[in-house]
Backbone atoms as SQL, in Angstrom:
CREATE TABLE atoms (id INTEGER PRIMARY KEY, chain TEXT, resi INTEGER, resn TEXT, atom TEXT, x REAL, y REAL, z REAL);
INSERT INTO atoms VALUES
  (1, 'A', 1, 'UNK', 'N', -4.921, -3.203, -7.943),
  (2, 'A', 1, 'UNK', 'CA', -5.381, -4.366, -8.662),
  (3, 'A', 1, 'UNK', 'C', -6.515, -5.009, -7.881),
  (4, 'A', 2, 'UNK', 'N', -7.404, -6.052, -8.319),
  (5, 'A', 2, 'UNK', 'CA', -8.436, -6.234, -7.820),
  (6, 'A', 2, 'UNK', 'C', -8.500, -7.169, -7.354),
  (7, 'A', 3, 'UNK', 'N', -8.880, -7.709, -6.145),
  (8, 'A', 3, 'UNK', 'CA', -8.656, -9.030, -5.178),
  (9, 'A', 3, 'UNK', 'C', -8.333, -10.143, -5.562),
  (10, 'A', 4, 'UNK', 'N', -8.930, -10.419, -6.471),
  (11, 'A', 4, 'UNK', 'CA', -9.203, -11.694, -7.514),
  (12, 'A', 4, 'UNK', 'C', -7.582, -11.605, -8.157),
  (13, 'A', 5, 'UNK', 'N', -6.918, -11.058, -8.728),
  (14, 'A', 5, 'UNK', 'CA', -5.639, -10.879, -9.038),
  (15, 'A', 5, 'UNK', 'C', -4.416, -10.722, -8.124),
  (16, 'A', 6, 'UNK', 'N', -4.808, -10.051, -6.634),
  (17, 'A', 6, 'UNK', 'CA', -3.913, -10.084, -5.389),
  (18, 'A', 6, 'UNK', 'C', -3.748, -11.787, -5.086),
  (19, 'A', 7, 'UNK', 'N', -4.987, -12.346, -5.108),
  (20, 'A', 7, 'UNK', 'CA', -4.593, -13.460, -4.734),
  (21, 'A', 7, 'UNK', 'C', -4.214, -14.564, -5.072),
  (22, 'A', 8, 'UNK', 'N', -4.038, -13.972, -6.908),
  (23, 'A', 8, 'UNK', 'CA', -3.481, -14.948, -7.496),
  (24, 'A', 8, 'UNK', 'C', -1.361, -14.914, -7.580),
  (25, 'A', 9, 'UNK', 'N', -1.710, -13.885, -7.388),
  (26, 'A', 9, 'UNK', 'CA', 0.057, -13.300, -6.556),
  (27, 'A', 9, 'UNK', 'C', 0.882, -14.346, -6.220),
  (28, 'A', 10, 'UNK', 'N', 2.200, -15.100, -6.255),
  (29, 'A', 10, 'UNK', 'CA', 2.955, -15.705, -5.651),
  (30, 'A', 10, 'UNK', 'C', 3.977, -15.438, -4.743),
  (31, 'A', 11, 'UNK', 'N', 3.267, -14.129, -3.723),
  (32, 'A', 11, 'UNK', 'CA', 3.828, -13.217, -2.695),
  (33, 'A', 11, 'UNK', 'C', 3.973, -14.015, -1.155),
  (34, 'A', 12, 'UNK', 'N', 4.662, -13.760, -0.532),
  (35, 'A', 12, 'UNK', 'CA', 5.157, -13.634, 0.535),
  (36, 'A', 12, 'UNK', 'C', 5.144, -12.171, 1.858),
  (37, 'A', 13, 'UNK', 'N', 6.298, -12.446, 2.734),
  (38, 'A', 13, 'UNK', 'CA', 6.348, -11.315, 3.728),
  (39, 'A', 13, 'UNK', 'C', 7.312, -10.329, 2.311),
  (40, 'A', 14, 'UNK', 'N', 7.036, -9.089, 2.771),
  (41, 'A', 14, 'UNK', 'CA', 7.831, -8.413, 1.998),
  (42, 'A', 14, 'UNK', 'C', 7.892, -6.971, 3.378),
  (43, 'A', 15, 'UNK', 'N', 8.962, -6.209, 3.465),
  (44, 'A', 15, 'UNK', 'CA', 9.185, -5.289, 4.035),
  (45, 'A', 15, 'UNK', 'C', 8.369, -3.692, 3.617),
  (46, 'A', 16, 'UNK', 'N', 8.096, -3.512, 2.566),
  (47, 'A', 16, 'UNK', 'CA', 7.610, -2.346, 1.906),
  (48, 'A', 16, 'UNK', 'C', 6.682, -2.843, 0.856),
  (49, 'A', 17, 'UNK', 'N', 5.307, -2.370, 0.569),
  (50, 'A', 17, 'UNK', 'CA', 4.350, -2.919, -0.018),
  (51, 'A', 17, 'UNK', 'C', 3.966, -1.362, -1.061),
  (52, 'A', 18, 'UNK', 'N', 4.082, -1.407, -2.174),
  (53, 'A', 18, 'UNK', 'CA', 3.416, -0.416, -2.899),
  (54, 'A', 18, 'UNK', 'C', 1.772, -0.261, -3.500),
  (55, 'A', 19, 'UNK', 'N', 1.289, 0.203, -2.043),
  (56, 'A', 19, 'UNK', 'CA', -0.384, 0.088, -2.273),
  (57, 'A', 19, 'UNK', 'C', -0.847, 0.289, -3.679),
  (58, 'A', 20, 'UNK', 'N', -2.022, -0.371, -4.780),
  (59, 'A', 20, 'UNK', 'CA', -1.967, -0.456, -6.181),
  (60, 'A', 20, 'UNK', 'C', -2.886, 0.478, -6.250),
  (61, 'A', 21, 'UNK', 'N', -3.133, 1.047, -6.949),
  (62, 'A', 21, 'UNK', 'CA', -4.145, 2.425, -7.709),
  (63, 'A', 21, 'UNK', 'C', -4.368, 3.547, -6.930),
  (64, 'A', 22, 'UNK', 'N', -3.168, 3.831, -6.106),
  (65, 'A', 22, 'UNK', 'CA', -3.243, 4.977, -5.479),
  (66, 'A', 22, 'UNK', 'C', -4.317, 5.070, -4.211),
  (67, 'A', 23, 'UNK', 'N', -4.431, 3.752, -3.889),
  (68, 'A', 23, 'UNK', 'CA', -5.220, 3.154, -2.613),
  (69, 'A', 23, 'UNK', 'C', -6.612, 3.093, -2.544),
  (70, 'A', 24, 'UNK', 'N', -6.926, 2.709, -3.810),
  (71, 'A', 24, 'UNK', 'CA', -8.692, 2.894, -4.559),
  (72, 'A', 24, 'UNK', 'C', -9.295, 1.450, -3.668),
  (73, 'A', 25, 'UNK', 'N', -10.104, 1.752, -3.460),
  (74, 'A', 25, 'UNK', 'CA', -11.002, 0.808, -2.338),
  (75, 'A', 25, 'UNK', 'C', -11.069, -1.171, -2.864),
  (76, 'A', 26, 'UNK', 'N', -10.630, -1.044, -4.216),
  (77, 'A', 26, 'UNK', 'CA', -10.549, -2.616, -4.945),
  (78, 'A', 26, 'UNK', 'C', -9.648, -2.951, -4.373),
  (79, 'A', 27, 'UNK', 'N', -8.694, -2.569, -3.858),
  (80, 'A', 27, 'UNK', 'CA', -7.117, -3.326, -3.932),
  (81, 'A', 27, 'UNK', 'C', -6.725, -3.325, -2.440),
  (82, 'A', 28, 'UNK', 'N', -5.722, -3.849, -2.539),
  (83, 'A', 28, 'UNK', 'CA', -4.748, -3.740, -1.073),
  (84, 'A', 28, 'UNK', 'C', -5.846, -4.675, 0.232),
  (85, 'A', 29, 'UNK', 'N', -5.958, -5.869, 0.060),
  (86, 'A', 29, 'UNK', 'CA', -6.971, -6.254, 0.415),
  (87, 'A', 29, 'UNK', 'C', -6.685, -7.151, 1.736),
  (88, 'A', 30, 'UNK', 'N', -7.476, -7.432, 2.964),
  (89, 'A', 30, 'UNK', 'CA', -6.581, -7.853, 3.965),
  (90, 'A', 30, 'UNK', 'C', -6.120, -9.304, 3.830),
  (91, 'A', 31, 'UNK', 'N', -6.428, -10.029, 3.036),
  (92, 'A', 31, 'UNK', 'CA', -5.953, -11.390, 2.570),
  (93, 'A', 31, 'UNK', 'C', -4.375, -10.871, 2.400),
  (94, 'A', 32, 'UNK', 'N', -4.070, -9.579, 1.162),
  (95, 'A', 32, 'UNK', 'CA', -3.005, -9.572, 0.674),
  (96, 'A', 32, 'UNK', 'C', -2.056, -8.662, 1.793),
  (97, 'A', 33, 'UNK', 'N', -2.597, -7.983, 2.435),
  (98, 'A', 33, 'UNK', 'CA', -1.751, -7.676, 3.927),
  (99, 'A', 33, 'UNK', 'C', -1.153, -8.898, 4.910),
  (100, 'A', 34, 'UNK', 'N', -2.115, -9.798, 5.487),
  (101, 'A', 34, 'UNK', 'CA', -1.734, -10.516, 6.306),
  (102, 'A', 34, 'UNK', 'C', -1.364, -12.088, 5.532),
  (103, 'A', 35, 'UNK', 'N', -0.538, -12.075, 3.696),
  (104, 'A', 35, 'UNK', 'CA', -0.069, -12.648, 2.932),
  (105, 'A', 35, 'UNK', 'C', 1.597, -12.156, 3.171),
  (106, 'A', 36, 'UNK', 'N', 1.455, -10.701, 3.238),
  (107, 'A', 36, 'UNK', 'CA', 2.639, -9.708, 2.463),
  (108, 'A', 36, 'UNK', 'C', 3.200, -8.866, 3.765),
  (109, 'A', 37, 'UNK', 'N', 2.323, -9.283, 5.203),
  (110, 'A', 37, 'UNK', 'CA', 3.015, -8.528, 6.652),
  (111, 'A', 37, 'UNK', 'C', 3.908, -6.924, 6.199),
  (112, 'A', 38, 'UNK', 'N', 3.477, -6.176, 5.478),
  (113, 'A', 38, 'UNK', 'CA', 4.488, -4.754, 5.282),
  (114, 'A', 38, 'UNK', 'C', 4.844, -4.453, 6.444),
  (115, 'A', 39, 'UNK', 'N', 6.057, -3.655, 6.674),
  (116, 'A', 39, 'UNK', 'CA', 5.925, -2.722, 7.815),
  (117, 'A', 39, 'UNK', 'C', 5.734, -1.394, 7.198),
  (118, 'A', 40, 'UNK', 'N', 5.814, -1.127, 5.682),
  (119, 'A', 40, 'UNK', 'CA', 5.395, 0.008, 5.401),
  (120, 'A', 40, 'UNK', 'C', 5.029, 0.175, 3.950),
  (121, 'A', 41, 'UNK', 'N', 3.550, 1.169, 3.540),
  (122, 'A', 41, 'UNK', 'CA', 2.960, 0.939, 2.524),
  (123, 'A', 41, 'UNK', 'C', 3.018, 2.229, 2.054),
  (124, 'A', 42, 'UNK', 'N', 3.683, 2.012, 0.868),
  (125, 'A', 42, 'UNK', 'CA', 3.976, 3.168, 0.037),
  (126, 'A', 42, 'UNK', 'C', 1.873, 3.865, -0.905),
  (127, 'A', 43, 'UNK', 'N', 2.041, 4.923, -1.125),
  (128, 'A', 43, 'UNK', 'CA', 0.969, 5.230, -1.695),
  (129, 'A', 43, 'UNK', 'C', 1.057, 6.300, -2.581),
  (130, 'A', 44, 'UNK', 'N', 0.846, 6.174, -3.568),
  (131, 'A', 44, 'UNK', 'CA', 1.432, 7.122, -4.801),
  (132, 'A', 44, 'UNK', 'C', 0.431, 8.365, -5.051),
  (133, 'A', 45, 'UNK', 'N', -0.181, 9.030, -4.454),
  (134, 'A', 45, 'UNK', 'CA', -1.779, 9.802, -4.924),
  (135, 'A', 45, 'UNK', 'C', -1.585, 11.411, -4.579),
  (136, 'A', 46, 'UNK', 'N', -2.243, 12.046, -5.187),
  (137, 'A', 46, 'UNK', 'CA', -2.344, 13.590, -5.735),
  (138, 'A', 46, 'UNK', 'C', -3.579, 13.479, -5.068),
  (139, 'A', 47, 'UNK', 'N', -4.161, 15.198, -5.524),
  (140, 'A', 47, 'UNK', 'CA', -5.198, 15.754, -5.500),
  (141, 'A', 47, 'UNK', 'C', -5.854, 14.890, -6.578),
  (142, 'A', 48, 'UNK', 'N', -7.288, 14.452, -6.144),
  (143, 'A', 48, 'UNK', 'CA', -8.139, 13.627, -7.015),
  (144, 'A', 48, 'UNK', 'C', -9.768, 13.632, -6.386),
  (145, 'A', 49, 'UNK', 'N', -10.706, 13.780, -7.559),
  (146, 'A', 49, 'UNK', 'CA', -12.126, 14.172, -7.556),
  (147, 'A', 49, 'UNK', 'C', -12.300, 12.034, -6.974),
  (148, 'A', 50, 'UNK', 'N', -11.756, 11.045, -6.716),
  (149, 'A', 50, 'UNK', 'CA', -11.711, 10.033, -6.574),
  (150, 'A', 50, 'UNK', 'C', -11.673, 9.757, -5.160),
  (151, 'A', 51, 'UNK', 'N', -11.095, 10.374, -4.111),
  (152, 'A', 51, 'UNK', 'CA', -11.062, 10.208, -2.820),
  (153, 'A', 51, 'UNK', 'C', -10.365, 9.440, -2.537),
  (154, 'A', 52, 'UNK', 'N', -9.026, 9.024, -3.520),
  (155, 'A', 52, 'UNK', 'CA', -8.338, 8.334, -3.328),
  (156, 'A', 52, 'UNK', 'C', -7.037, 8.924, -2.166),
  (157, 'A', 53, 'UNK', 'N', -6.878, 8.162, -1.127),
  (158, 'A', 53, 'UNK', 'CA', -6.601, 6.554, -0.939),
  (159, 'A', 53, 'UNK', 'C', -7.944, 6.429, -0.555),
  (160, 'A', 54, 'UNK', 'N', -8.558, 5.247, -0.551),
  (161, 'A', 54, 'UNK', 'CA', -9.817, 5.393, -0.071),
  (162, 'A', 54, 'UNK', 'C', -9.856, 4.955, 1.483),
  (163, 'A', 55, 'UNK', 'N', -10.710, 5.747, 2.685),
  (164, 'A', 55, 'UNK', 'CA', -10.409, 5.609, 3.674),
  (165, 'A', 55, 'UNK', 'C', -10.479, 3.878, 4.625),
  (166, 'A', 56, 'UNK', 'N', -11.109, 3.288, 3.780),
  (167, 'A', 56, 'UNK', 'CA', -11.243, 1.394, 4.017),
  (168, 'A', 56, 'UNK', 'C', -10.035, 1.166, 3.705),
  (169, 'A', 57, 'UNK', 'N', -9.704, 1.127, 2.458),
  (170, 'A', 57, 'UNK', 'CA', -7.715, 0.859, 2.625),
  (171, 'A', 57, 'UNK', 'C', -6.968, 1.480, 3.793),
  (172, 'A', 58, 'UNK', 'N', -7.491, 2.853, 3.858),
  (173, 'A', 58, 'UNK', 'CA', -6.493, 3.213, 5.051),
  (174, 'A', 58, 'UNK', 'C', -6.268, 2.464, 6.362),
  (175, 'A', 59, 'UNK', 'N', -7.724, 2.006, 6.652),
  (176, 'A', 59, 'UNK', 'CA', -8.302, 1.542, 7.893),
  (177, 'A', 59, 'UNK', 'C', -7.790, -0.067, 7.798),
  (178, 'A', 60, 'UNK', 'N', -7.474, -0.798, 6.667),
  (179, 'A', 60, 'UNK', 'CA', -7.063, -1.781, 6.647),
  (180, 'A', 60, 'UNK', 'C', -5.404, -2.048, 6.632),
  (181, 'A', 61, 'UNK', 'N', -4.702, -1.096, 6.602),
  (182, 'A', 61, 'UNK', 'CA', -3.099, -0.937, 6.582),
  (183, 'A', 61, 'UNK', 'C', -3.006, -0.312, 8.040),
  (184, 'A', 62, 'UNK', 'N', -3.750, 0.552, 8.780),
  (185, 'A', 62, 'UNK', 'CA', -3.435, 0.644, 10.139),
  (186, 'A', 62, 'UNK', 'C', -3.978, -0.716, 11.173),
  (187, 'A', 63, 'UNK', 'N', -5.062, -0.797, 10.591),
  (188, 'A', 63, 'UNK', 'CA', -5.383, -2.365, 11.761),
  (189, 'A', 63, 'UNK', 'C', -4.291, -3.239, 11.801),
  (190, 'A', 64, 'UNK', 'N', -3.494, -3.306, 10.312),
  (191, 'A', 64, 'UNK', 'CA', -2.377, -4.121, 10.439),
  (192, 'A', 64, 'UNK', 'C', -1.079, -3.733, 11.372),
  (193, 'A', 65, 'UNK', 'N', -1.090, -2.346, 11.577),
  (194, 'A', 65, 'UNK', 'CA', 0.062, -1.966, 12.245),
  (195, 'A', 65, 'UNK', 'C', 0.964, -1.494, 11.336),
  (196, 'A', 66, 'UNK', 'N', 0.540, -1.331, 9.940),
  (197, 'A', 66, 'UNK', 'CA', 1.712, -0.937, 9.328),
  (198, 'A', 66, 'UNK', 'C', 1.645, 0.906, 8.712),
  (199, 'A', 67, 'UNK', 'N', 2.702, 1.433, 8.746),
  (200, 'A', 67, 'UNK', 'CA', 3.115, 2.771, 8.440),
  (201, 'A', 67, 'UNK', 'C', 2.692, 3.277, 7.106),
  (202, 'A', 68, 'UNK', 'N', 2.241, 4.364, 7.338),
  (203, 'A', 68, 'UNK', 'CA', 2.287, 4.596, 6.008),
  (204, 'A', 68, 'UNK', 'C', 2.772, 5.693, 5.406),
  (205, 'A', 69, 'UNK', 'N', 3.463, 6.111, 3.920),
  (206, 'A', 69, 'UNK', 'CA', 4.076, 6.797, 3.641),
  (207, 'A', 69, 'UNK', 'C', 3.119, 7.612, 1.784),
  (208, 'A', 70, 'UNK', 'N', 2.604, 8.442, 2.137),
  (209, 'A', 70, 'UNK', 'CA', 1.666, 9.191, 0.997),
  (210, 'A', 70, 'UNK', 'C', 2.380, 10.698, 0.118),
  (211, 'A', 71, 'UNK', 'N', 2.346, 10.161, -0.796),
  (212, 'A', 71, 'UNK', 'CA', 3.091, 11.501, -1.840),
  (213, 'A', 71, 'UNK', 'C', 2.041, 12.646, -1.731),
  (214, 'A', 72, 'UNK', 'N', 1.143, 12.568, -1.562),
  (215, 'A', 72, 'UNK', 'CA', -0.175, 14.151, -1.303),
  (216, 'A', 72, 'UNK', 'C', 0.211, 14.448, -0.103),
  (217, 'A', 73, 'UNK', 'N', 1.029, 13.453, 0.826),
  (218, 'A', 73, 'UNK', 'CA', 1.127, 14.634, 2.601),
  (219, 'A', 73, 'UNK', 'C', 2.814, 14.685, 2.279),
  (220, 'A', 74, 'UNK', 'N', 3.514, 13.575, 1.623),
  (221, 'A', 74, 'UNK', 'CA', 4.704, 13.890, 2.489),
  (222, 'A', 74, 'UNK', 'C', 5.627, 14.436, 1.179),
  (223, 'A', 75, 'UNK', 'N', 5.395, 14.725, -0.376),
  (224, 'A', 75, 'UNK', 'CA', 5.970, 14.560, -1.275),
  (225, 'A', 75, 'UNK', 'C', 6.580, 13.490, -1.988),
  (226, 'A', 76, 'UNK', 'N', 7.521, 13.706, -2.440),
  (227, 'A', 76, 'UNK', 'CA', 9.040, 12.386, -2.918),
  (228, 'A', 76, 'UNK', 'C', 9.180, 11.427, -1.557),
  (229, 'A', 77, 'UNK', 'N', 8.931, 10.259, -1.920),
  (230, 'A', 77, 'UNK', 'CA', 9.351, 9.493, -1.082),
  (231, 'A', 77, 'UNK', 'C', 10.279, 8.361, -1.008),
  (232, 'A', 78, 'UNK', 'N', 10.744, 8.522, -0.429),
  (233, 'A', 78, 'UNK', 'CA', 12.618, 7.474, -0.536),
  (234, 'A', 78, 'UNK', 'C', 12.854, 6.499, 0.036),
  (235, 'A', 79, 'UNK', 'N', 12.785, 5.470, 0.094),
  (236, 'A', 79, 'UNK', 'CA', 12.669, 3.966, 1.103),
  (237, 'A', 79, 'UNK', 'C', 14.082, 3.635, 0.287),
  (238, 'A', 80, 'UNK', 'N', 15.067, 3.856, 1.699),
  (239, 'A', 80, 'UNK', 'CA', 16.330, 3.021, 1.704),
  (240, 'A', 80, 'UNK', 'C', 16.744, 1.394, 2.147),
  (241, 'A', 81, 'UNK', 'N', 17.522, 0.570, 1.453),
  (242, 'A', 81, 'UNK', 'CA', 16.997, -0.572, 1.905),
  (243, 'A', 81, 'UNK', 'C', 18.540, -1.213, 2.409),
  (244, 'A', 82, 'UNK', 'N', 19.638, -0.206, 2.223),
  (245, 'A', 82, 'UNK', 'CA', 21.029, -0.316, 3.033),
  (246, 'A', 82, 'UNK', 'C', 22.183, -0.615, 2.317),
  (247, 'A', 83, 'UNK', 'N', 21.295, -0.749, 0.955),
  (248, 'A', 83, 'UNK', 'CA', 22.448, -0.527, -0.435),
  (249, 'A', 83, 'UNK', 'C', 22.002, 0.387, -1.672),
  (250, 'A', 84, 'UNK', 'N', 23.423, 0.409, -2.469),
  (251, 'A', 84, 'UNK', 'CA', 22.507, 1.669, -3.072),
  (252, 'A', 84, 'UNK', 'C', 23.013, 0.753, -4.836),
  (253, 'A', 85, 'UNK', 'N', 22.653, 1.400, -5.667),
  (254, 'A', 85, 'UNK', 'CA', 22.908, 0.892, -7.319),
  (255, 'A', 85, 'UNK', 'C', 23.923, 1.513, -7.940);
């Protein structure tokens, strides 16, 4: 989503952050990092002619210190949170 909409957000710290458009260079913005402190940012992205995640998002979720977890390197990804449904 695009900055202008991150920051209209009524977000907080949150533990796990689901980076928005597959980590396209509009979004995930450091206002909404050091809003939302992740310790880990989920990223949903395939093979794409887009270059998505884009490497400025990347560079802005590691300056923060936070982890990241990508369906193009690691597959299915499972964030347990110590209960289940």
């Amino acid at each position: 989503m695009p900055e202008e909409v991150e920051r209209a957000l009524p977000v907080g710290p949150v533990q796990v952050l689901k980076v928005s458009h597959h980590g396209s260079r509009s979004g995930t913005s450091e206002a909404l990092l050091r809003r939302t402190r992740p310790q880990l940012a989920l990223i949903g992205v395939g093979r794409n002619p887009f270059g998505h995640p884009h490497p400025e998002v990347l560079e802005r979720l590691q300056a923060q210190g936070v982890r990241i977890a990508r369906t193009d390197r690691m597959g299915a990804v499972r964030v347990l949170f110590g209960y289940a449904w």
